[in-house]
PDBQT receptor file of N, H, CA, C and O in Angstrom, charges set to zero:
ATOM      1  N   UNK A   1      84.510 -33.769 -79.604  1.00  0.00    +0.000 N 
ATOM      2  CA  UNK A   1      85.119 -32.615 -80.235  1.00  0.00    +0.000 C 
ATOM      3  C   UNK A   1      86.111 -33.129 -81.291  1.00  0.00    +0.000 C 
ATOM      4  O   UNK A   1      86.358 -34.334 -81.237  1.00  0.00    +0.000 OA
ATOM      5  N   UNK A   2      86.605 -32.532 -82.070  1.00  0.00    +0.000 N 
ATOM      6  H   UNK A   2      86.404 -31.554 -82.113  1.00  0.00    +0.000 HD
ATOM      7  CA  UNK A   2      87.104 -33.079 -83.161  1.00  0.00    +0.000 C 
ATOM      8  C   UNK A   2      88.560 -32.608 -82.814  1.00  0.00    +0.000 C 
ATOM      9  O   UNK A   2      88.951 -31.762 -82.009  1.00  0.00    +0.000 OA
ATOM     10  N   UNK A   3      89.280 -33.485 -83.739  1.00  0.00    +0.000 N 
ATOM     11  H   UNK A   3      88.963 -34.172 -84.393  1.00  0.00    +0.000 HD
ATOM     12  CA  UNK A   3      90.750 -33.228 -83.677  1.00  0.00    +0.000 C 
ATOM     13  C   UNK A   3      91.015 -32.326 -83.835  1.00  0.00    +0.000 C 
ATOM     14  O   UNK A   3      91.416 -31.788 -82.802  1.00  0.00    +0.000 OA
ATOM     15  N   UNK A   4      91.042 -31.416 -85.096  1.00  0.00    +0.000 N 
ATOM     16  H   UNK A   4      90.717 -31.853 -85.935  1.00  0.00    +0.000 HD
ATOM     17  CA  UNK A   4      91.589 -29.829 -85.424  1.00  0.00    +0.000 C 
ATOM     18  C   UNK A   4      91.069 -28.838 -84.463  1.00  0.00    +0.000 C 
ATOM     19  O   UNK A   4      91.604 -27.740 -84.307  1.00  0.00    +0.000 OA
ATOM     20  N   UNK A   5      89.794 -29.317 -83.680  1.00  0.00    +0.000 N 
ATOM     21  H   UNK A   5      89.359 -30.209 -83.807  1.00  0.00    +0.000 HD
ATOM     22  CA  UNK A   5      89.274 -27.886 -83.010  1.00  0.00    +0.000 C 
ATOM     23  C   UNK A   5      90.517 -28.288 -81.821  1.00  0.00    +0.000 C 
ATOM     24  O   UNK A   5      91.218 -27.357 -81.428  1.00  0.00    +0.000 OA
ATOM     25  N   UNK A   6      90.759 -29.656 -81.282  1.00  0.00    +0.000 N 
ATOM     26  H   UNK A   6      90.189 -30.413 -81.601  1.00  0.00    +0.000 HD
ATOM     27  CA  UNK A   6      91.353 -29.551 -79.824  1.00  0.00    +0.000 C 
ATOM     28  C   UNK A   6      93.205 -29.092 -80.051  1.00  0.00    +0.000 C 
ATOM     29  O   UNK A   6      94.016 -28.616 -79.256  1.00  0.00    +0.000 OA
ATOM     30  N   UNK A   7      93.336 -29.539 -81.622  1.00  0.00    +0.000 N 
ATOM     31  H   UNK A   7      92.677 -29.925 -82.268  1.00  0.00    +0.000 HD
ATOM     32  CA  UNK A   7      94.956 -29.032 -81.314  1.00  0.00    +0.000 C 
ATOM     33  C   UNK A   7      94.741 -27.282 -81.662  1.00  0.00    +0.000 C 
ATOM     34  O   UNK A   7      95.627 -26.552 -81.217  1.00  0.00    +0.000 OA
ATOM     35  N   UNK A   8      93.603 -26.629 -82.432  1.00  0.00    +0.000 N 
ATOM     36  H   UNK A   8      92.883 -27.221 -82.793  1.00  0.00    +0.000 HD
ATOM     37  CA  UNK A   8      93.590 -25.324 -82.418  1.00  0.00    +0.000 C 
ATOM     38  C   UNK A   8      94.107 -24.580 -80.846  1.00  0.00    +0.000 C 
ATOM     39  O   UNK A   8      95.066 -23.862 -80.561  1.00  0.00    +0.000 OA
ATOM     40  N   UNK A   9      92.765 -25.245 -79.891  1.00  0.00    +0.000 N 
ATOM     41  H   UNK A   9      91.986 -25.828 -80.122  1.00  0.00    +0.000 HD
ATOM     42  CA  UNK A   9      92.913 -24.521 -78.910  1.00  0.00    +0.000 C 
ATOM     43  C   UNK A   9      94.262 -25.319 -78.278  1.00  0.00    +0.000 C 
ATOM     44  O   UNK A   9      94.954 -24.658 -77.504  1.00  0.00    +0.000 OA
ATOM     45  N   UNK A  10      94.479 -26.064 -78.435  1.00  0.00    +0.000 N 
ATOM     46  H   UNK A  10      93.916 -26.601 -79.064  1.00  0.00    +0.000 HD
ATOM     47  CA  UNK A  10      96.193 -26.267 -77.532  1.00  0.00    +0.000 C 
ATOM     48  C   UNK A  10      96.836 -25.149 -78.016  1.00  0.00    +0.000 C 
ATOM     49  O   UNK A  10      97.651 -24.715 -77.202  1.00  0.00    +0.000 OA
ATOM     50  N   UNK A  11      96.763 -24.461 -79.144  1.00  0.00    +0.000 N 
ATOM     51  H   UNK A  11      96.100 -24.813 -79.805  1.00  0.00    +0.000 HD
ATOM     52  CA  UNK A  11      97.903 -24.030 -80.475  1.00  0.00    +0.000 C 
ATOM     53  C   UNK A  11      97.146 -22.610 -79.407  1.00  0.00    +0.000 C 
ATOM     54  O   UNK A  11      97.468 -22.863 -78.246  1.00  0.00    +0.000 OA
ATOM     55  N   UNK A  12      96.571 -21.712 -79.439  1.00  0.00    +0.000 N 
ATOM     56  H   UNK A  12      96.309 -21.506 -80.382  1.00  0.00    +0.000 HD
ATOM     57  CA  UNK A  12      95.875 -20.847 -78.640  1.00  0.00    +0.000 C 
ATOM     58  C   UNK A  12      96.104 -20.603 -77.373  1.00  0.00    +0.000 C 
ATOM     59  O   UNK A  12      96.438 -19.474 -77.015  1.00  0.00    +0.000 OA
ATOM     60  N   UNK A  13      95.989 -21.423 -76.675  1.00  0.00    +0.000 N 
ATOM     61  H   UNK A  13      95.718 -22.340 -76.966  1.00  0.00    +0.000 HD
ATOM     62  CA  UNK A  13      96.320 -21.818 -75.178  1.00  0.00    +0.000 C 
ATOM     63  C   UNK A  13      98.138 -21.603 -74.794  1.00  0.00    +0.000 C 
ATOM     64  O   UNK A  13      98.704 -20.996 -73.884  1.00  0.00    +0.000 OA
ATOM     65  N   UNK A  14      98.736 -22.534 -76.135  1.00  0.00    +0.000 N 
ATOM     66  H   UNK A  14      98.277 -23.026 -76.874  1.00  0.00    +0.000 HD
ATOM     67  CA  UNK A  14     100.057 -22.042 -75.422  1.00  0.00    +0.000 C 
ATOM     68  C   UNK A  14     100.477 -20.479 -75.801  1.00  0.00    +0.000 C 
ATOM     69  O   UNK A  14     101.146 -19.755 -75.064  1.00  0.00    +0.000 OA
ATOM     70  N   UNK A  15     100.002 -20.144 -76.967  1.00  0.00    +0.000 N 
ATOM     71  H   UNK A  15      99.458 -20.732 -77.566  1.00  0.00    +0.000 HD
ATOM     72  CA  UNK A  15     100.184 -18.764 -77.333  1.00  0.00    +0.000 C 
ATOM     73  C   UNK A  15      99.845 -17.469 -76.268  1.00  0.00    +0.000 C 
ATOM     74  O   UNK A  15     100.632 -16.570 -75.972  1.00  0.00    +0.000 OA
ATOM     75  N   UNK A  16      98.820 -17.593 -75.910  1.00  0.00    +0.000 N 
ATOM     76  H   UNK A  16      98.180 -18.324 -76.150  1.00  0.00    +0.000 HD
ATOM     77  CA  UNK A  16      98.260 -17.279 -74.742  1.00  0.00    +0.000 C 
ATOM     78  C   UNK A  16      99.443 -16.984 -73.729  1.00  0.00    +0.000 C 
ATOM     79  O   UNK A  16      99.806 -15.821 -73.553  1.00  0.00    +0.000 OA
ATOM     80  N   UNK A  17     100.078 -18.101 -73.025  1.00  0.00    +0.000 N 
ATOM     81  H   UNK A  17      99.783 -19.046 -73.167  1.00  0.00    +0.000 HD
ATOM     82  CA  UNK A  17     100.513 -18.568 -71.827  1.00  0.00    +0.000 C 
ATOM     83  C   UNK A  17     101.805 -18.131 -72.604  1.00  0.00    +0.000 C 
ATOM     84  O   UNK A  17     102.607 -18.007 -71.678  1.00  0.00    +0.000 OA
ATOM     85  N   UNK A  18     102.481 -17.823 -73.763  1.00  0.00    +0.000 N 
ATOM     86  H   UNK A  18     101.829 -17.923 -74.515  1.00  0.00    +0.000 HD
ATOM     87  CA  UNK A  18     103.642 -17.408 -74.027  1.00  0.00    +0.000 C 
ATOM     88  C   UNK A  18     103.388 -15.450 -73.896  1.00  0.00    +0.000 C 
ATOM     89  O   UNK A  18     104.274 -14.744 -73.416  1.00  0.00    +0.000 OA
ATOM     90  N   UNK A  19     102.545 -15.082 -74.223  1.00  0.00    +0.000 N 
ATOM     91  H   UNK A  19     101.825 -15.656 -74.613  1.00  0.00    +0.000 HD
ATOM     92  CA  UNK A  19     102.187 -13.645 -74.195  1.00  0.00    +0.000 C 
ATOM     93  C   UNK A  19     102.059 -13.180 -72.884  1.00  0.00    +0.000 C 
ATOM     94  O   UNK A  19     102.329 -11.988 -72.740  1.00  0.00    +0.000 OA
ATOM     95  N   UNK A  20     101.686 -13.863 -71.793  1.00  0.00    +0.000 N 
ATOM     96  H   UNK A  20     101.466 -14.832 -71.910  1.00  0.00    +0.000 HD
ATOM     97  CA  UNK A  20     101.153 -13.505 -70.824  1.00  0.00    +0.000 C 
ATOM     98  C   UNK A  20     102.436 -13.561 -69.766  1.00  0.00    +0.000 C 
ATOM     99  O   UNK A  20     102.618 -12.654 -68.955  1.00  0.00    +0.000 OA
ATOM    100  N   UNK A  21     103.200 -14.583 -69.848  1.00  0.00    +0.000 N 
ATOM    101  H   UNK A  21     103.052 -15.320 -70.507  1.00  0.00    +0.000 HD
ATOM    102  CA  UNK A  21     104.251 -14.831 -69.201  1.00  0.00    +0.000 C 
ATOM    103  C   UNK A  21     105.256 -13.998 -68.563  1.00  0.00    +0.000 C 
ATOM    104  O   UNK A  21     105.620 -14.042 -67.388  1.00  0.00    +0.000 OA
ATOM    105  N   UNK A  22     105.709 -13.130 -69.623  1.00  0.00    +0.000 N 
ATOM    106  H   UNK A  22     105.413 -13.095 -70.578  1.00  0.00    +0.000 HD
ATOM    107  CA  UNK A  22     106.815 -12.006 -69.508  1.00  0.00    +0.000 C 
ATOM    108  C   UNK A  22     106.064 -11.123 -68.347  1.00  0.00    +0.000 C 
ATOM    109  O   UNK A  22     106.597 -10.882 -67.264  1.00  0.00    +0.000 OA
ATOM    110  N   UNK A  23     104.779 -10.681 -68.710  1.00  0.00    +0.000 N 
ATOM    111  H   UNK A  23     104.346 -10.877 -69.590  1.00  0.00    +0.000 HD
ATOM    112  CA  UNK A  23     103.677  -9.430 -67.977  1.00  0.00    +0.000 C 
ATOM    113  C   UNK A  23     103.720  -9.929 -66.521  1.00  0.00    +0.000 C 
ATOM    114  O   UNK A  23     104.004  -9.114 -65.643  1.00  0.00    +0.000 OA
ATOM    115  N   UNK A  24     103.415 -11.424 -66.148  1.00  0.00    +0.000 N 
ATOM    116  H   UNK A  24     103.185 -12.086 -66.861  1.00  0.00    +0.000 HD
ATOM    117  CA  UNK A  24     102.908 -11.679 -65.080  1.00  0.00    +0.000 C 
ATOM    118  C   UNK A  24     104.113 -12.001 -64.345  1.00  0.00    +0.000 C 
ATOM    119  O   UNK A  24     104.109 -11.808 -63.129  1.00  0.00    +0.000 OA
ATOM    120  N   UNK A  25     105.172 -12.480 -64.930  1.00  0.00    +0.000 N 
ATOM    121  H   UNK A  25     105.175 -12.637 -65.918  1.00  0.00    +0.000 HD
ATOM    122  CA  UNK A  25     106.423 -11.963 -64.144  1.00  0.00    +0.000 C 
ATOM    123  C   UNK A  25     107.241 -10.699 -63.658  1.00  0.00    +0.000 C 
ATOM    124  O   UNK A  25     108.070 -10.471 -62.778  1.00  0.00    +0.000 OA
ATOM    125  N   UNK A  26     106.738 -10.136 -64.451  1.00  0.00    +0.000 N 
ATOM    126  H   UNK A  26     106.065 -10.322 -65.166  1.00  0.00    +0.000 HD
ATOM    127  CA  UNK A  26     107.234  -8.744 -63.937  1.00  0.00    +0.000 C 
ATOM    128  C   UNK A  26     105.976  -7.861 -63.018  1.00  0.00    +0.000 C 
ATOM    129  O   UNK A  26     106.340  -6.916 -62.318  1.00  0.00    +0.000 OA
ATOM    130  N   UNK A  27     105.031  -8.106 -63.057  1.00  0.00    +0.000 N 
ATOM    131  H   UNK A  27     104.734  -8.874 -63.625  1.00  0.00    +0.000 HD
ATOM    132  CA  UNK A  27     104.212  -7.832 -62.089  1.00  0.00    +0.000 C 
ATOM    133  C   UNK A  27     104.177  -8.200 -60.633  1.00  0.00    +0.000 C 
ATOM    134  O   UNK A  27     103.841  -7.507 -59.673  1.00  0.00    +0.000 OA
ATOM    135  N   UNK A  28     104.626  -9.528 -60.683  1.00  0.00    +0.000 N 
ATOM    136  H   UNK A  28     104.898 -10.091 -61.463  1.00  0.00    +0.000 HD
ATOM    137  CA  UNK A  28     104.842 -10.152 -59.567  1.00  0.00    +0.000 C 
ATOM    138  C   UNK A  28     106.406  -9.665 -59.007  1.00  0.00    +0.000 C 
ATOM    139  O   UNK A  28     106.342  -9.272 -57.842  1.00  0.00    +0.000 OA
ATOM    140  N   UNK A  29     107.313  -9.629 -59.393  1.00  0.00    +0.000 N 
ATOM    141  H   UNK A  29     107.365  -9.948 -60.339  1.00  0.00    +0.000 HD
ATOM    142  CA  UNK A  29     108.371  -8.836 -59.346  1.00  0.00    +0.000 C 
ATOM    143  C   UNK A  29     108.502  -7.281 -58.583  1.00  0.00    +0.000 C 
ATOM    144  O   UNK A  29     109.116  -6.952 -57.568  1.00  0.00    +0.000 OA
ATOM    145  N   UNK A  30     107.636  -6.472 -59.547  1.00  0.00    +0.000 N 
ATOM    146  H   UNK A  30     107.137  -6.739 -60.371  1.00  0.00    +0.000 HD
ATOM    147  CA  UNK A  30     107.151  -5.205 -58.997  1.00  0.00    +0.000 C 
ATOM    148  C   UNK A  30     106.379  -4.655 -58.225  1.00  0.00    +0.000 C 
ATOM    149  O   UNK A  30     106.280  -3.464 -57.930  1.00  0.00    +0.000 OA
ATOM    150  N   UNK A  31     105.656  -5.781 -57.793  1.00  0.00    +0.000 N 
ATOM    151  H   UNK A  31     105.736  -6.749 -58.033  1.00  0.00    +0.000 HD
ATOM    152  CA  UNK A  31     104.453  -5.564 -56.737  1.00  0.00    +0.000 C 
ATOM    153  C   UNK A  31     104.496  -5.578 -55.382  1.00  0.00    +0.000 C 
ATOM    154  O   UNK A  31     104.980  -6.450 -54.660  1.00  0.00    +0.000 OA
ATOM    155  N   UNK A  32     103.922  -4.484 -55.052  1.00  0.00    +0.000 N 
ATOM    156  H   UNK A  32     103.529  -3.776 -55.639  1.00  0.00    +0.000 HD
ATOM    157  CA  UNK A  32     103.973  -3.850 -53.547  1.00  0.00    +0.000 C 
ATOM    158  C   UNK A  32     103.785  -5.261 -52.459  1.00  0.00    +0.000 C 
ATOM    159  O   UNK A  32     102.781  -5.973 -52.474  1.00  0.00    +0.000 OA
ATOM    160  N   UNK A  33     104.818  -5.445 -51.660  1.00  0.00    +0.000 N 
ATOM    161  H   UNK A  33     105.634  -4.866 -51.647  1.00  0.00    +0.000 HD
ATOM    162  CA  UNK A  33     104.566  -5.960 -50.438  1.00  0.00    +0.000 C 
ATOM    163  C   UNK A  33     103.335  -5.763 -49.437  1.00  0.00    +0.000 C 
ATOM    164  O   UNK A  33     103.107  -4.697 -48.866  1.00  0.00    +0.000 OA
ATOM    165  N   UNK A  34     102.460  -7.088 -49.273  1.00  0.00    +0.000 N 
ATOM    166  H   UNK A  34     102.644  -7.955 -49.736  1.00  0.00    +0.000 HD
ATOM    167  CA  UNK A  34     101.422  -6.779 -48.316  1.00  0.00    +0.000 C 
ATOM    168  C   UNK A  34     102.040  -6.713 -47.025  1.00  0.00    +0.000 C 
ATOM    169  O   UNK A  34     103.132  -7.215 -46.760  1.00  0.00    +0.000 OA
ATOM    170  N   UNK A  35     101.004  -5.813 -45.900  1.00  0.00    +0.000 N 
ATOM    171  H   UNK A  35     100.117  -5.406 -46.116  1.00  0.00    +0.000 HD
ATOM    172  CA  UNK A  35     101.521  -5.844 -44.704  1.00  0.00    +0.000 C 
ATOM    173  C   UNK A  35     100.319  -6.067 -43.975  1.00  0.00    +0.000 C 
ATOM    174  O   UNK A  35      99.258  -6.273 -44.564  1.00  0.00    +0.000 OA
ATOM    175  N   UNK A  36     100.458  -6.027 -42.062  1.00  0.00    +0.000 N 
ATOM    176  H   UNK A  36     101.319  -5.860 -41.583  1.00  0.00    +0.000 HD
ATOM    177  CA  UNK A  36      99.679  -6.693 -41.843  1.00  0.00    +0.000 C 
ATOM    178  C   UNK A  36      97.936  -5.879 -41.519  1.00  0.00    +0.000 C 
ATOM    179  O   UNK A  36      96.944  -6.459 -41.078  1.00  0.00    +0.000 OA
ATOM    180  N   UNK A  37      98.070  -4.229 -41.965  1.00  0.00    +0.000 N 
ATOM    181  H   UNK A  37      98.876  -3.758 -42.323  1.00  0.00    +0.000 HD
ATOM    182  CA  UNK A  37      96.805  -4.086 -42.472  1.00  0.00    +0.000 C 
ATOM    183  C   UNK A  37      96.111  -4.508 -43.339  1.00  0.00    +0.000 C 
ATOM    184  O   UNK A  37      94.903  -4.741 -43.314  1.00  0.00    +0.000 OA
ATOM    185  N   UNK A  38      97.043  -4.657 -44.368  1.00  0.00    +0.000 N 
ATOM    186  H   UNK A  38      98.024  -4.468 -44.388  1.00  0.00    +0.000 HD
ATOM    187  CA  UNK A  38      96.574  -5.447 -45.687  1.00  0.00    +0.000 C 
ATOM    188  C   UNK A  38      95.676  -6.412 -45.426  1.00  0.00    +0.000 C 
ATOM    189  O   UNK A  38      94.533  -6.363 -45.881  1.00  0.00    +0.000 OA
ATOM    190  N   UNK A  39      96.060  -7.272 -44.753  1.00  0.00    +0.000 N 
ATOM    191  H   UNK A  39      96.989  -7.312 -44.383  1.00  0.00    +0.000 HD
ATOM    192  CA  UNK A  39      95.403  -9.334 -44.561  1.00  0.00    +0.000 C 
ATOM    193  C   UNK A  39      94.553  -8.436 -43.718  1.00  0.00    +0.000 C 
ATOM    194  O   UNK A  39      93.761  -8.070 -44.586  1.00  0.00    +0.000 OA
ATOM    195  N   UNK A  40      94.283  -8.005 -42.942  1.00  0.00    +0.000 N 
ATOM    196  H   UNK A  40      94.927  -8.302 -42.237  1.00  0.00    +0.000 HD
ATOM    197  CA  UNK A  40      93.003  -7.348 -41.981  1.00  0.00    +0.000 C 
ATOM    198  C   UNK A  40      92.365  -6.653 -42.932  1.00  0.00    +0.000 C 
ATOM    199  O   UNK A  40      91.198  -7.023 -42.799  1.00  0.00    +0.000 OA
ATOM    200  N   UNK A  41      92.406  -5.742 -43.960  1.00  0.00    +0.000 N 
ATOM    201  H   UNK A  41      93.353  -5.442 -44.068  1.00  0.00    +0.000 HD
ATOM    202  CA  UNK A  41      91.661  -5.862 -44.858  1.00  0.00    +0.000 C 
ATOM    203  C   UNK A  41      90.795  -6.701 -45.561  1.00  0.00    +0.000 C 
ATOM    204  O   UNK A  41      89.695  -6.453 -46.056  1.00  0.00    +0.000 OA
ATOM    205  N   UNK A  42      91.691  -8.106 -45.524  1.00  0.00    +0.000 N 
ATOM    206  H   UNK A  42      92.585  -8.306 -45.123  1.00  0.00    +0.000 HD
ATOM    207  CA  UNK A  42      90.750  -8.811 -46.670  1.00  0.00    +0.000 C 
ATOM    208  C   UNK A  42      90.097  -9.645 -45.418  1.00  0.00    +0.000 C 
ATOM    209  O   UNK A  42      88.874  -9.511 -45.369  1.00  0.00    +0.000 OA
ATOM    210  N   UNK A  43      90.498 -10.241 -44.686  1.00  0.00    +0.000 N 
ATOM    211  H   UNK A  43      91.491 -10.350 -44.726  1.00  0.00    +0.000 HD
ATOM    212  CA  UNK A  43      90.347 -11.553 -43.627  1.00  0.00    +0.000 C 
ATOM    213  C   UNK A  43      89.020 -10.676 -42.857  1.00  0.00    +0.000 C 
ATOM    214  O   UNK A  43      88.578 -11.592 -42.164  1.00  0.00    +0.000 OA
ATOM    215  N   UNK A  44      88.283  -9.686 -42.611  1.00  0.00    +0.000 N 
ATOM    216  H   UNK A  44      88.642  -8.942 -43.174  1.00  0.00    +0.000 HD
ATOM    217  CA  UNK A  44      87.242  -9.018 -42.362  1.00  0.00    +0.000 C 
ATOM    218  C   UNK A  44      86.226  -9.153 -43.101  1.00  0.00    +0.000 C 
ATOM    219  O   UNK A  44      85.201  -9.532 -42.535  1.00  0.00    +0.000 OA
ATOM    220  N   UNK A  45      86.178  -8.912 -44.465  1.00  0.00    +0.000 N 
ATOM    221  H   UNK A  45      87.011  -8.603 -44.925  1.00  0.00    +0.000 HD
ATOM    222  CA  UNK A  45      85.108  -9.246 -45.435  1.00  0.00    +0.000 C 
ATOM    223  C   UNK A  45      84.883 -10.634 -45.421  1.00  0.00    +0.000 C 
ATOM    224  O   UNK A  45      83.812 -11.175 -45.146  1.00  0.00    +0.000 OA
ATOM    225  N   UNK A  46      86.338 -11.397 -45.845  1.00  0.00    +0.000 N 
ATOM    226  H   UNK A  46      87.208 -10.957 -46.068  1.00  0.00    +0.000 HD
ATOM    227  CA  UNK A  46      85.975 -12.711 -45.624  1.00  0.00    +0.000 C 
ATOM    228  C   UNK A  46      85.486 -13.483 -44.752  1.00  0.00    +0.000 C 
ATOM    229  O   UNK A  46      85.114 -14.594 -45.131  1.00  0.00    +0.000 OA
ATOM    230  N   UNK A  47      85.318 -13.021 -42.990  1.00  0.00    +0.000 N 
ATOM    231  H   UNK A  47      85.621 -12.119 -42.683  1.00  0.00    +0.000 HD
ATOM    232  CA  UNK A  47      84.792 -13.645 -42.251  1.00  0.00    +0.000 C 
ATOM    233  C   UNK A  47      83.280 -12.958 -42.127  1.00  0.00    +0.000 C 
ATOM    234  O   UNK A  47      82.670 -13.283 -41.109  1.00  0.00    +0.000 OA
ATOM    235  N   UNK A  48      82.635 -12.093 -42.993  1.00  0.00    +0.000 N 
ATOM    236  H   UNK A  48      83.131 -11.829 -43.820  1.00  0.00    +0.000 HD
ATOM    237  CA  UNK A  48      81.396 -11.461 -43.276  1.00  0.00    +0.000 C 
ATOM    238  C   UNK A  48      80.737 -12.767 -44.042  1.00  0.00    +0.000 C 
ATOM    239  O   UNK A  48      79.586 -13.133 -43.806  1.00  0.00    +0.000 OA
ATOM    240  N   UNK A  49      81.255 -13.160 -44.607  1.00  0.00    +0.000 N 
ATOM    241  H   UNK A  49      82.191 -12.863 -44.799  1.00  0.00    +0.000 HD
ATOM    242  CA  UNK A  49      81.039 -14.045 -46.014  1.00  0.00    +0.000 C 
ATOM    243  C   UNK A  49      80.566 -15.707 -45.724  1.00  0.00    +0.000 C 
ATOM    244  O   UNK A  49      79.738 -16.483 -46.202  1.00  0.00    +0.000 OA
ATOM    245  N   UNK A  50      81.776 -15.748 -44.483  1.00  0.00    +0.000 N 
ATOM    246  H   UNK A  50      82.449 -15.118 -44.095  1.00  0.00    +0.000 HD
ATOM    247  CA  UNK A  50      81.911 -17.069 -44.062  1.00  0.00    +0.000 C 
ATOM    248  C   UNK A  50      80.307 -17.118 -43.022  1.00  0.00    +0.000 C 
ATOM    249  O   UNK A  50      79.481 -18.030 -43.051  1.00  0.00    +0.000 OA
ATOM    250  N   UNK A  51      80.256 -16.152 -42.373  1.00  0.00    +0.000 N 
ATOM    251  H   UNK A  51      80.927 -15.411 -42.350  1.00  0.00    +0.000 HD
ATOM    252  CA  UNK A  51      79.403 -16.068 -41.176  1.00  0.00    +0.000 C 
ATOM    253  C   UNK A  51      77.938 -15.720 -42.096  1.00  0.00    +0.000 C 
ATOM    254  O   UNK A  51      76.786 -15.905 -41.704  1.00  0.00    +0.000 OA
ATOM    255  N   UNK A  52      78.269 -15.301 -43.097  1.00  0.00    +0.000 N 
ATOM    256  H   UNK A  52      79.205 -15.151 -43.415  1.00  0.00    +0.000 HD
ATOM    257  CA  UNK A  52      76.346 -15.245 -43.928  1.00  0.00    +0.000 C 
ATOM    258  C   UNK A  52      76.310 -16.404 -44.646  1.00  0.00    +0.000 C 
ATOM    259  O   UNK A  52      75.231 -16.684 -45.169  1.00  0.00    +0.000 OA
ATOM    260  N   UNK A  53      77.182 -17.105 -44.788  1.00  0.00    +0.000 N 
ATOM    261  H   UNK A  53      78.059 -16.877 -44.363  1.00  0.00    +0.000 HD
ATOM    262  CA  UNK A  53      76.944 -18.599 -45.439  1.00  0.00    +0.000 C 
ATOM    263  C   UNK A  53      76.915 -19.376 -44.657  1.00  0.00    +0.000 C 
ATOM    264  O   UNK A  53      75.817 -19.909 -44.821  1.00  0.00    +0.000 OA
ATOM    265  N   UNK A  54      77.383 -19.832 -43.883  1.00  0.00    +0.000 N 
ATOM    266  H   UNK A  54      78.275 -19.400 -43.750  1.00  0.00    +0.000 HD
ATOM    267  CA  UNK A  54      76.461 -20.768 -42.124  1.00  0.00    +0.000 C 
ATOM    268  C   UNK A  54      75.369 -19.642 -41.836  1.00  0.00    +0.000 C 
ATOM    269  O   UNK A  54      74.645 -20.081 -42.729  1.00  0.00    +0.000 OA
ATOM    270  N   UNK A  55      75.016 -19.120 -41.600  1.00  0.00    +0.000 N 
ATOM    271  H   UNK A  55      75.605 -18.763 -40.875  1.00  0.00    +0.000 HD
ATOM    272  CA  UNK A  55      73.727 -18.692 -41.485  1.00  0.00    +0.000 C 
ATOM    273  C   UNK A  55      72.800 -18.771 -42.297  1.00  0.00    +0.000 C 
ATOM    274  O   UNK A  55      71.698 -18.669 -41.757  1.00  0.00    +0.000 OA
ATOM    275  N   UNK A  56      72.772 -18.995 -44.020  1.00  0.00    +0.000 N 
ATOM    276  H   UNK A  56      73.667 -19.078 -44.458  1.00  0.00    +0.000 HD
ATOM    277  CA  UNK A  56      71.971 -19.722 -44.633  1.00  0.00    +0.000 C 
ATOM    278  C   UNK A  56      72.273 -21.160 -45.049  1.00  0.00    +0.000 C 
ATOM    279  O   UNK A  56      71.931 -21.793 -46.048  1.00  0.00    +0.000 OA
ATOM    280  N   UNK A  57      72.886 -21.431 -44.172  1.00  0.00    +0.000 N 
ATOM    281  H   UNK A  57      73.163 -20.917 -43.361  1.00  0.00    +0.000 HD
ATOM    282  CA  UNK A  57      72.951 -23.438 -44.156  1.00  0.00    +0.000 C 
ATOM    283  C   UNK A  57      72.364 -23.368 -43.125  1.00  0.00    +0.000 C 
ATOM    284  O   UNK A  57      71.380 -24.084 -43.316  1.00  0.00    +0.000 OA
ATOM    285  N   UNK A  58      72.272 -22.760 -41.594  1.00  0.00    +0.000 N 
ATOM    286  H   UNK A  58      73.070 -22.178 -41.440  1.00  0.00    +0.000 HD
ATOM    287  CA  UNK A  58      71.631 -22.853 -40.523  1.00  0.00    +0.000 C 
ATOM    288  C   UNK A  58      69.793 -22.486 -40.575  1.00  0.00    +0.000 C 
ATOM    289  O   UNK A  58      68.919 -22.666 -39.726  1.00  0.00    +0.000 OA
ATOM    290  N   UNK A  59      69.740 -21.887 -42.030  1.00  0.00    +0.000 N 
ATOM    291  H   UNK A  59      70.450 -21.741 -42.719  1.00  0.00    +0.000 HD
ATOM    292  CA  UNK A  59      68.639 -21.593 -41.914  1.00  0.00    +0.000 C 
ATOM    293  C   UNK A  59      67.874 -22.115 -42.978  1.00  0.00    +0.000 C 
ATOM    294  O   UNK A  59      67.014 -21.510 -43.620  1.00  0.00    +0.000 OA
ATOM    295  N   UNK A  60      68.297 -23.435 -43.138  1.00  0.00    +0.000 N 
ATOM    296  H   UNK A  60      68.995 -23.926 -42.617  1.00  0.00    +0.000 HD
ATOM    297  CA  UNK A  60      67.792 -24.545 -43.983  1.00  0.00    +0.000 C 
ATOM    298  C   UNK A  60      67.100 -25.613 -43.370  1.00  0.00    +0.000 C 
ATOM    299  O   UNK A  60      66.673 -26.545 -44.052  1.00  0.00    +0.000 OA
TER     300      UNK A  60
């Protein structure tokens, strides 16, 4: 890759990460506390996921 394309995207990349910064701090800031329905929400699908993927390694 050539020089000007890789300092472009550095020049892009931090611009990026300067725009985004302010947003994703204050999101994180403002954002609702999980509780422990929450993680039983997700930790259910995810053990759907886990248990159909050993079952097609088991069924190799």
């Amino acid at each position: 890759m050539e020089m000007w394309m890789k300092i472009t995207y550095a020049i892009l990349l931090g611009m990026m990460v300067l725009f985004i910064w302010p947003r994703a701090k204050d999101m994180l800031q403002n954002s609702p506390k999980a509780t422990g329905s929450d993680w039983k929400a997700v930790l259910i699908p995810l053990l759907g996921v886990v248990l159909f993927i050993m079952l097609l390694i088991s069924m190799v």
